[in-house]
C-alpha positions as a printed Julia matrix, in Angstrom:
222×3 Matrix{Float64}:
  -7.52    1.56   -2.39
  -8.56   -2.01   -3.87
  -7.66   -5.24   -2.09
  -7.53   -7.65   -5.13
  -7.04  -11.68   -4.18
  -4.22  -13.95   -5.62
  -4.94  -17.18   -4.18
  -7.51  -19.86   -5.48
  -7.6   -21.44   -2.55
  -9.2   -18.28   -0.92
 -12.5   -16.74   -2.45
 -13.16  -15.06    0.76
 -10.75  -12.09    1.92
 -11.77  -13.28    5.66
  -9.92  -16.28    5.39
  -7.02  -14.68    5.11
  -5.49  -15.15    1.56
  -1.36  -16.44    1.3
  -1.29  -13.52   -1.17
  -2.72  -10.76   -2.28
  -2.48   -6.92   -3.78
  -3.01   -3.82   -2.9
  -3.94   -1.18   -5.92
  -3.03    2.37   -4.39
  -4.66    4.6    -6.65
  -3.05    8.31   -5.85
   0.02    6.65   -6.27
  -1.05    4.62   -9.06
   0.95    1.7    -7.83
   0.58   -1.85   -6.72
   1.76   -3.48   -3.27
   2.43   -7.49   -3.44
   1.63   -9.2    -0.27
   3.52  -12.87   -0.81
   4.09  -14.37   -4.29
   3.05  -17.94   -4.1
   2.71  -20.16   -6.59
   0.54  -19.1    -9.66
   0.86  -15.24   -8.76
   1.63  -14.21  -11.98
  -1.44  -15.89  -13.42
  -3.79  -14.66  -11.11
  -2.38  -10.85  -11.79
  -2.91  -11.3   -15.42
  -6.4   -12.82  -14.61
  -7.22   -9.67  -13.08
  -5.85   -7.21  -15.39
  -3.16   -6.16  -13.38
   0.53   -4.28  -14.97
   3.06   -6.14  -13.33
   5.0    -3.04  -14.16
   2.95   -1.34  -11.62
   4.24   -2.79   -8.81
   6.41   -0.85   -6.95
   7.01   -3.06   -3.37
   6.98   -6.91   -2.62
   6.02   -7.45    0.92
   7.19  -10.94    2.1
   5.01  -12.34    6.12
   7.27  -15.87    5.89
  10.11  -16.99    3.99
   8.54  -20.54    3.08
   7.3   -22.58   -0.14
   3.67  -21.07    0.38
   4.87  -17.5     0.02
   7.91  -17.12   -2.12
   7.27  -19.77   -4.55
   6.74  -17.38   -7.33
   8.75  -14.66   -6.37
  11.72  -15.61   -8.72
   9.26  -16.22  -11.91
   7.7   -12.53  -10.97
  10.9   -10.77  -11.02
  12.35  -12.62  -13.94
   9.58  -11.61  -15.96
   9.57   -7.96  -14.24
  13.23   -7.99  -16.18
  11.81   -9.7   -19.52
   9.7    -6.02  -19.87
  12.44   -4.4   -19.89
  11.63   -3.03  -16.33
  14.0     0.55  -15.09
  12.18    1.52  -11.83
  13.94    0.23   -9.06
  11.64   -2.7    -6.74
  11.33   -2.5    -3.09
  11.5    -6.07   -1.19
  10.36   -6.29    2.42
  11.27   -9.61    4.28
  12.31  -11.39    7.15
  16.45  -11.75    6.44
  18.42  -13.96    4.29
  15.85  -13.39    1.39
  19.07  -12.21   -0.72
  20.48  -14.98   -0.23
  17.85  -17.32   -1.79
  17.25  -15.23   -5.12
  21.42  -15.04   -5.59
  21.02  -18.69   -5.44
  18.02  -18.62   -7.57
  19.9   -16.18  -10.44
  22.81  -17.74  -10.15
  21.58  -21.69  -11.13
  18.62  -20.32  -13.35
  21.21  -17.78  -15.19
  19.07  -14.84  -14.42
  19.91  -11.52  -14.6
  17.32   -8.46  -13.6
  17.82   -5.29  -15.62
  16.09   -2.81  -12.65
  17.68   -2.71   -9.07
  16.42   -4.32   -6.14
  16.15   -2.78   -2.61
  15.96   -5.09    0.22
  14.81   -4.08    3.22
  14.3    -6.39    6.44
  11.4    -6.24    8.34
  11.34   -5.24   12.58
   8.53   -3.65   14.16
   8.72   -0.45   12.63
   6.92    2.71   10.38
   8.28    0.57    7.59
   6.9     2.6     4.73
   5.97    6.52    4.93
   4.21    8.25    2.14
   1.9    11.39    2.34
  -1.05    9.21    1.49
  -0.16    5.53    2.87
   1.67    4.45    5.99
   2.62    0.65    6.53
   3.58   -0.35    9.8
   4.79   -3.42   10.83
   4.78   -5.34   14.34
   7.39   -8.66   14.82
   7.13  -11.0    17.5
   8.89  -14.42   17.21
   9.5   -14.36   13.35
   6.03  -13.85   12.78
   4.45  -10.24   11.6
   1.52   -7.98   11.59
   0.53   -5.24    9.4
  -1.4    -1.97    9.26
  -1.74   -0.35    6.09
  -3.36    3.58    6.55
  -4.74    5.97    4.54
  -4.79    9.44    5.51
  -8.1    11.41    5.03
  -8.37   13.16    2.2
  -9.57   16.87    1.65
 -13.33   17.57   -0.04
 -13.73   18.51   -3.24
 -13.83   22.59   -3.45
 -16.47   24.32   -3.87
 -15.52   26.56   -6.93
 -19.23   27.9    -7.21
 -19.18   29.25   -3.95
 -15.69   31.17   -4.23
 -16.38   33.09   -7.15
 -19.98   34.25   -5.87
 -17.68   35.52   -2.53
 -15.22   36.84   -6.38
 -12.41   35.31   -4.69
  -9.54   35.34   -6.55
  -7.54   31.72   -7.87
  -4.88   30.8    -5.91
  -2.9    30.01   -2.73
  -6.35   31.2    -0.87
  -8.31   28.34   -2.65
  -5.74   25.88   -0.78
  -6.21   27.37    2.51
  -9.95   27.14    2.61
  -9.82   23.55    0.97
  -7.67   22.63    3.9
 -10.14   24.41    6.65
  -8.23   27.8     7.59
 -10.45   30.99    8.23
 -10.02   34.4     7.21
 -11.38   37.75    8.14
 -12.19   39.98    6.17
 -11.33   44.0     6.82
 -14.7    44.4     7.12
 -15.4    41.79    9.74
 -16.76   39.32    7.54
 -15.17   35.5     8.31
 -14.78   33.15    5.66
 -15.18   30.07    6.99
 -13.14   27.57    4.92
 -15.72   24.2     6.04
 -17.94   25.97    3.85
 -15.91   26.3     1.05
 -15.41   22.31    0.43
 -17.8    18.72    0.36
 -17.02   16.47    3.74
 -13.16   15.26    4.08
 -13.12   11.25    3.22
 -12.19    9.53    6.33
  -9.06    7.47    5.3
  -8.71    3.72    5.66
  -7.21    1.43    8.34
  -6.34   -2.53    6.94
  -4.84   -5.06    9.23
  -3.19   -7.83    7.93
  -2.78  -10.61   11.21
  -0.53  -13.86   10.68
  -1.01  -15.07   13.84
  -4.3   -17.47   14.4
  -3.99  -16.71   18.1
  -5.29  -14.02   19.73
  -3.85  -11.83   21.7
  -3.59   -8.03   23.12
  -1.66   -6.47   20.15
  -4.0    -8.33   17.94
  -7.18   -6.65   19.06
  -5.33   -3.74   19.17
  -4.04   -3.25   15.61
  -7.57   -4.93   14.46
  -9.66   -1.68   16.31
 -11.6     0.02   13.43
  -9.75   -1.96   10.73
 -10.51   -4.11    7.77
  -8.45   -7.78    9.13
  -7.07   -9.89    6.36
């Protein structure tokens, strides 16, 4: 996972950038956090496929965040764009870019999913969770990554002339075996150390307060 900055205003990810992306690389996608003015610049500054990204995540619908939301998708449509786009956002967000196509005579060739945010597991893939926490109009994010298995050791299997196949899986994934003559196989032998997975918090409120220190516990804070 890469945190990559959008905002000029912000050369520091402590102070809390207006917008910024997320590259997921199993997925081999790319997460929008706010589209302010000037996003689209700063993606191709940093070599980024707008075709990539596969989910808009919107904190506030004001000037500062959405300001270059409409320019983003209109181009999205100008690459001839067929995978569908996820939108997460307070309400009435559809209502502003029907207004938007409508007087700009904009039409998007891909379909758009809105989704309104609530204190929720918003987003639930195998490798990355996003969860979201409302209070007052205002939200909080976690984004997660789960751990991730070691490599295998393939050396080590074939001096024990194990077979390829389903077996390799199980040991990769820790299970034990015995043998019929007695002999265990062990399958935290068979692979490197797991990769602890990631935890990045993403707080909108300047004030603290209990849920913040909570969500912040062990976590990257944006």
């Amino acid at each position: 996972m890469e945190i990559i900055n959008l905002t000029s205003h912000h050369v520091n990810l402590q102070q809390a950038p207006k917008s910024f992306a997320i590259k997921l690389n199993y997925l081999k996608e790319i997460w929008i956090f706010n589209c302010n003015e000037g996003c689209q610049h700063y993606l191709i500054e940093k070599q980024i496929k707008i075709n990539q990204i596969s989910k808009i995540i919107l904190t506030e619908l004001t000037i500062n965040h959405i300001s270059g939301l409409l320019g983003l998708l209109s181009s999205l449509s100008l690459i001839n764009r067929k995978k569908p786009l996820h939108i997460y956002s307070p309400c009435k967000l559809d209502n502003y870019l029907h207004l938007g196509k409508k007087y700009s005579h904009t039409n998007f060739c891909y379909r758009l999913y809105f989704h309104i945010l609530h204190t929720n597991l918003t987003i639930n893939h195998s490798n990355y969770q996003l969860y979201v926490f409302s209070k007052y109009w205002q939200f909080d994010f976690i984004i997660i990554t789960t751990e991730q298995y070691g490599q295998f050791k393939l050396n080590i299997a074939k001096k024990f002339h194990l077979k390829e196949g389903p077996l390799y899986g199980k040991l990769k994934k820790g299970f034990s075996f015995i043998l019929p003559d007695g002999f265990i196989l062990e399958g935290i032998n068979f692979t490197n150390k797991n990769h602890a997975g990631y935890k990045i918090s993403y707080i909108s409120n300047k004030y603290h307060s209990r849920k913040f220190t909570e969500i912040g516990v062990k976590a990257q804070v944006l």
